[in-house]
N, C-alpha and C positions, 0 to 999 in steps of 0.2 A: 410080252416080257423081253426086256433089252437083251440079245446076249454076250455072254459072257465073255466070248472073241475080242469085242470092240474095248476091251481095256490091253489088250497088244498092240504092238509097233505095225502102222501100215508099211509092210514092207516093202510095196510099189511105191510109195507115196516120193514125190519129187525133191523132197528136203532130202530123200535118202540115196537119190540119184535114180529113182525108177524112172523108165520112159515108156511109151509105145513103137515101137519100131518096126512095122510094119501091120501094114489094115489090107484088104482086100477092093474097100471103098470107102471113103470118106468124103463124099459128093457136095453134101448141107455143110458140116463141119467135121470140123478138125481133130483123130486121133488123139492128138495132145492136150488138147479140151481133159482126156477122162481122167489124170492124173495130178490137176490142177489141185494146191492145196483147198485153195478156197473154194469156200460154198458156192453152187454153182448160184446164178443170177437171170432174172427174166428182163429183157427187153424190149419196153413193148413198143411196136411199132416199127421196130427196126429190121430192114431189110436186106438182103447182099445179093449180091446180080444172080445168085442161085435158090434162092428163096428164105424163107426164115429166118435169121439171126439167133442160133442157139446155143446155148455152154454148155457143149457136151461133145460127141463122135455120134454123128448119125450121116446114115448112107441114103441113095435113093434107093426109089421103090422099085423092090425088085420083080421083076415081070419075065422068071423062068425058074426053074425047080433048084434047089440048093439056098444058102445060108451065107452069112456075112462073118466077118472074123475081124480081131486084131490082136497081134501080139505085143506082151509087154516084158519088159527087161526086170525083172526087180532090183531095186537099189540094193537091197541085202538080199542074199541066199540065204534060203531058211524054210522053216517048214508050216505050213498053210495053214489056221487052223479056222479060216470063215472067211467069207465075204459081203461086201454090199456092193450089189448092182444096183446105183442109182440110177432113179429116171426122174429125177426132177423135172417139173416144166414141160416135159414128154408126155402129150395126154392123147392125140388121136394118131400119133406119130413113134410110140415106144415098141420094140420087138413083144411078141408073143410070148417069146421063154430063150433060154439062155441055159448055157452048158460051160464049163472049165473042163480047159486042160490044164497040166503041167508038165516042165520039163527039166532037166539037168541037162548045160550045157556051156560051153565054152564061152568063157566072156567076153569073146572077141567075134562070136556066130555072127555072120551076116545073113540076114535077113531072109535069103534064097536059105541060108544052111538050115537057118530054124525051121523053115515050114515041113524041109523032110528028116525033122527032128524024130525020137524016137519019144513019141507024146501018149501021156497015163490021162483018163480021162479021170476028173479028181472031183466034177459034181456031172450027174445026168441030166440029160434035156429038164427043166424046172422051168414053171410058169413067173410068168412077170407081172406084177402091178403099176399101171403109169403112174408117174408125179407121186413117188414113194421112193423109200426103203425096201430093200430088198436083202433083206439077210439069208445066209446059205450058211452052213456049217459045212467043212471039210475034214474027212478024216482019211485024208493019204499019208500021211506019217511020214512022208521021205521029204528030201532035202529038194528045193526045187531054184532053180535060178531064172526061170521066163514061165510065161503065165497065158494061157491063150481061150480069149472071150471070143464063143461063137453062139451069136443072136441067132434068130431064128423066127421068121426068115430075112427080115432087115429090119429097117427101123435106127432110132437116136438110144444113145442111154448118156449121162450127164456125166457122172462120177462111176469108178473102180476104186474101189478101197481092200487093198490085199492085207488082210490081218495075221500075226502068225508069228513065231520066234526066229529070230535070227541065226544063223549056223554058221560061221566064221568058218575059213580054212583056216585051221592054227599053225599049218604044216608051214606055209606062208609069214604068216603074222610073226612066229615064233624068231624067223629067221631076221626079222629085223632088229629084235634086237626089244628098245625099251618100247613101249606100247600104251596108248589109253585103254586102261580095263574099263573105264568107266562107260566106253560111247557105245551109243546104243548098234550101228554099223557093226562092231565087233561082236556084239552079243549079247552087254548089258541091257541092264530092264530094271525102272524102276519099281520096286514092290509098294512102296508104302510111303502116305506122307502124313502132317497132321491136319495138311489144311492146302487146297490148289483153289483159290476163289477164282483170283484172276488169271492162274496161265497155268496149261496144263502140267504134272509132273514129267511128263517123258519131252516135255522140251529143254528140260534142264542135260539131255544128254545126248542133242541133238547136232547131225554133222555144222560146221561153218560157224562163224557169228550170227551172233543175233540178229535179225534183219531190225525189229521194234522193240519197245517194254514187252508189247504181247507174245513175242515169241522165245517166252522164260516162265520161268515159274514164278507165281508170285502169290503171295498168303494176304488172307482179310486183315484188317490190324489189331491188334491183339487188345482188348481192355482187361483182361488180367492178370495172373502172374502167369509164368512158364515160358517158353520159348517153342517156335515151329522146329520143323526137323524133316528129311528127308530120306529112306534107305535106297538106294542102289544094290542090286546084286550083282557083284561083277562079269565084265564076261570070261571072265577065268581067274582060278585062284590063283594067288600072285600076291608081290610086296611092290608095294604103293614107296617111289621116288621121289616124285614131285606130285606139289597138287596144286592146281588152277582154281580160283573160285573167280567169276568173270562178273559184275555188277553192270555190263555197260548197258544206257539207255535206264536205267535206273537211277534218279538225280535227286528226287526226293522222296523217294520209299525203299533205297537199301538197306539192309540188315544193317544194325551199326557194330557187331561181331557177326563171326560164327567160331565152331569148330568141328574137327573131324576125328569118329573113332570108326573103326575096324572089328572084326568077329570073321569067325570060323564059325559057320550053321550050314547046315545038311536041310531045315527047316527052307521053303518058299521066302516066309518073312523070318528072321531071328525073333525069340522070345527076348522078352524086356530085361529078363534072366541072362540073358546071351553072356559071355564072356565078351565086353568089348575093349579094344584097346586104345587110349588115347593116344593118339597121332598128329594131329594138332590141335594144342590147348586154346582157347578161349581167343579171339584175334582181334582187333580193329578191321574194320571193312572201309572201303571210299567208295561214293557213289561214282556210277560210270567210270568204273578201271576194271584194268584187268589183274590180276593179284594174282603171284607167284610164291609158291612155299617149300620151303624142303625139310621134311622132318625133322627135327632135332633127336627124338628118340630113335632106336633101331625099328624097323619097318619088319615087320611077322607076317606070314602068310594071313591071307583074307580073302574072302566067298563076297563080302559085304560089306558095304562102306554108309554111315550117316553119317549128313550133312548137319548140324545143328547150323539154326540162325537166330539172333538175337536182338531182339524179341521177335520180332515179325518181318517183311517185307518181299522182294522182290532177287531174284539169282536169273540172268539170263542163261552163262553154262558153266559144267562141274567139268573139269577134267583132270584122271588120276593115273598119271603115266608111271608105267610100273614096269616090271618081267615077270613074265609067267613063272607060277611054281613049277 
């Protein structure tokens, strides 16, 4: 059974600025391997003056008592709720089992400061399967900001995918002033869409520009009546300023409107019941632009935002800069 974790924000994941910053050994390849968006990939035949050619963090073979490590920064703080220690491609060459830590700590910790961090062990020694998935549920419940994979006793692993809600310092955020509720770095998290054929929903709320079409949300084409739609849950209640709806790299599949209403729900997802409030009415869209709006109506506090788009198509990013309630 899939779980339930992997419909959260990888919170190490590189779009969100996670790294590895510091390993113990990375001999074969390269720590920074483990945080690579993309699926890791085999090579065959390919060599490097230290042997194998692998997409992943693997160490040599270790030949004295003790275990391998790496630490990793997570892009957002937040709190853990699974993971997948992949070992792609790892089949006579993947660790035995693997263990997490986690840690709270200063965003500016160098590498020496982490290792004599004050670290909560957040999954116990656990066996590994090569050239798999490896899912682990976590339930440390606290707030973490670096993350530390200790194999056992060495060996490759391909992919780290740190799943788990994001936790903002608001104390921070607050003081700036106006802010995107919408991006998922701050907190938000899309709940709900009618339809992500070709691009997942939580790209729609992701740091930076688009890099392609595929890294946006994007719906099948619709052959009958209705329109797609998207919810966001903000990352804090708040009144919505301005709103971004960004098309770019979408040239012949953007929406040809949309628009955007608001609610107040204590509800995961709002019921279809919801009180919503229209925020922006019905729009023309351009493919590949960036579109900028400012309410015409007075803006009310909101938990949740949909996107409506019309009829179908393609949204690289949403952003709904606002101030906290």
């Amino acid at each position: 059974m899939t779980p339930s974790f992997l419909e959260l924000i990888d919170l190490a994941g590189e779009r969100l600025g996670g790294a590895a910053v510091s390993a113990n050994d990375e001999f074969f390849a390269p720590k920074e391997n483990l945080l690579r968006s993309a699926a890791p990939v085999w090579r065959e035949g390919e060599y490097t003056e230290r042997g194998k050619w692998m997409d992943g963090w693997e160490t040599r073979r270790r030949r004295d008592p003790g275990h391998d490590w790496c630490i990793v920064r997570l892009g957002a703080p937040g709190i853990v709720r699974g993971v997948d220690v992949e070992t792609a491609y790892f089949k006579g060459n993947f660790p035995e089992s693997c263990a997490i830590d986690l840690c709270e700590s200063d965003a500016v910790s160098q590498p020496a400061d982490l290792e004599r961090a004050s670290w909560r062990e957040a999954l116990a020694k656990s066996a590994l399967t090569g050239d798999s998935h490896n899912y682990f549920a976590i339930a440390d419940g606290r707030r973490a900001t670096h993350l530390r994979l200790r194999i056992y006793p060495d060996g490759g692993v391909a992919r780290l995918r740190v799943y788990g809600e994001v936790a903002a310092d608001w104390t921070r955020l607050g003081a700036r002033g106006e802010v995107d509720l919408a991006a998922a770095v701050h907190g938000a998290f899309v709940v709900a869409c009618s339809d992500m054929f070709f691009g997942s929903r939580h790209n729609l709320i992701m740091p930076g520009d688009a890099r392609n079409m595929g890294d946006g949300w994007e719906t099948k084409r619709r052959r009958g009546p209705g329109h797609d739609w998207i919810v966001v849950r903000l990352a804090a209640k708040g009144r919505i300023q301005r709103i971004e709806v960004d098309t770019s790299h979408f040239k012949g599949n953007a929406p040809g409107a949309c628009s955007l209403e608001v609610c107040v729900s204590s509800a995961g997802i709002p019921e279809q019941s919801a009180a919503w409030h229209e925020l922006l009415p019905k729009t023309p869209l351009q493919p590949d632009a960036r579109h900028t709006f400012e309410p015409k109506t007075a803006a009310a506090d909101a938990t949740h935002a949909r996107l409506n788009i019309f009829p179908d198509g393609g949204v690289a990013r949403l952003r709904l800069f606002g101030l906290k309630a």
